[in-house]
C-alpha positions, 0 to 999 in steps of 0.5 A, spaced: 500 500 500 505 504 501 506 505 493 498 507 491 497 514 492 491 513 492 492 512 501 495 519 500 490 522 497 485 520 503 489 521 509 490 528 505 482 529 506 480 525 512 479 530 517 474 534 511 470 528 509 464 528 514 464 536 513 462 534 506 456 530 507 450 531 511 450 526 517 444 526 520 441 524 512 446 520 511 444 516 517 437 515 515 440 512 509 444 507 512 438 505 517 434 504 512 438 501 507 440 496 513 434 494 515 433 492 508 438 487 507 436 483 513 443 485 518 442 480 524 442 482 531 449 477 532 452 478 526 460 479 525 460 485 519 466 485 515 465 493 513 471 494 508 473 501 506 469 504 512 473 510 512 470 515 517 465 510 521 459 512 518 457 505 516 461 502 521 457 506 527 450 504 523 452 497 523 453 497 530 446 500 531 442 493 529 447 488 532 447 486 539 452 486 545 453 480 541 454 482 534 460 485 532 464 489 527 470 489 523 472 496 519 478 495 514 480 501 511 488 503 506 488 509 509 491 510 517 488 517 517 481 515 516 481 510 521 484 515 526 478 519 524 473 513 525 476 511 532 475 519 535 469 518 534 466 510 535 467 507 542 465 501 542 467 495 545 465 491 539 468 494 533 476 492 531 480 498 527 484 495 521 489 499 516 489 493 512 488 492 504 482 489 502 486 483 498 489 481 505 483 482 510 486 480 518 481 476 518 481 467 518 476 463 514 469 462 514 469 467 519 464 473 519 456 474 516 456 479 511 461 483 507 459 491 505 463 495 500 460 502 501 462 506 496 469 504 496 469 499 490 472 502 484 478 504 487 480 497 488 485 495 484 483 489 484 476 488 484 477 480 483 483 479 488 477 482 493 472 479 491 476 472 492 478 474 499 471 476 501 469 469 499 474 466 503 472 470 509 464 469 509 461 463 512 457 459 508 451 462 506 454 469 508 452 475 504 457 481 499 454 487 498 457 492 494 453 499 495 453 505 493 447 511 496 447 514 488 447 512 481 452 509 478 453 515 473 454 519 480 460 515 482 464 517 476 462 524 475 465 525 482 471 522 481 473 524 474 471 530 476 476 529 482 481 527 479 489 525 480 489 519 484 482 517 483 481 519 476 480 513 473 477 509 479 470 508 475 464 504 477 463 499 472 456 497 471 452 493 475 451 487 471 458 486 470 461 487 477 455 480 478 459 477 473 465 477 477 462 475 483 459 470 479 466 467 476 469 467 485 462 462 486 458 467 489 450 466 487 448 474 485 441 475 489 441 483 487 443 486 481 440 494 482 443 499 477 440 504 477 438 512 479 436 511 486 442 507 488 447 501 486 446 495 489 450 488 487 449 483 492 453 476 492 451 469 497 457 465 498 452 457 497 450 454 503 455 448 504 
């Protein structure tokens, strides 16, 4: 990681990104989104590009004292930001790369990718560890709150280091988690969101 100027580019804007969004909306969003797709009170959740805990603290709102949380991002400085303001017992902190989770096999329930899978590298390299951490039966989602379309204008729009990082359409990012051996279960592409969800087949 140390090579990709793409985690310098997010430690440079970390302390800024909550200013950008509106927080108390972007909250709603998330409750209502994780209801949606079922989040279980018990669950371990592997939240891989939390950034500054947003996702992270909402999954913490449906689970249990029993449920826990694992937040993954390339960026220290987003982690820092994250840790300031989530203290719960029930979350762990990793900078780790998300083609090399800290994580050991058939361990968790559910995987998110909230907004952050364009700028991997190696969406297939992700796409196989995240099926190496799921459970049987476990669920990927790769999430976004706007349109496709949205995404890229943002980031050509940006710029540099994440200039090229673009949303491929959702038909195509199901067909890679297809080739990994997920079993597709939702493929939304559209102007409200993008949602593309995988289930690892039950043993």
């Amino acid at each position: 990681m140390p090579d990709d100027p793409r985690v310098a580019f997010f430690d440079a804007i970390a302390r800024d990104w909550d200013g950008w969004e509106d927080l108390d909306r972007l909250r709603l969003l998330l409750q209502e989104g994780l209801s949606e797709l079922g989040v279980g009170p018990r669950e371990t959740v592997v939240d891989i590009g939390c950034g500054t805990g947003n996702l992270t603290r909402a999954i913490l709102d449906c689970l249990s004292p029993e449920g826990r949380v694992v937040a993954v991002d390339f960026s220290p400085a987003m982690i820092a930001v994250a840790r300031e303001k989530i203290h719960d017992g029930r979350v762990s902190w990793n900078v780790a790369d998300a083609c090399r989770l800290p994580i050991g096999d058939g361990r968790c329930d559910r995987v998110f990718c909230l907004g952050v899978w364009p700028h991997f590298r190696d969406p297939d390299g992700v796409a196989r560890e995240v099926f190496r951490v799921l459970r049987p039966g476990g669920l990927l989602h790769v999430w976004h709150l706007i349109s496709r379309q949205r995404v890229n204008e943002i980031h050509q729009g940006k710029g540099g280091p994440v200039g090229s990082d673009l949303l491929a359409p959702g038909d195509q990012t199901a067909a890679l988690l297809e080739t990994v051996g997920f079993q597709v279960r939702t493929m939304e592409d559209t102007e409200r969101r993008y949602l593309v969800t995988g289930e690892k087949p039950r043993e």
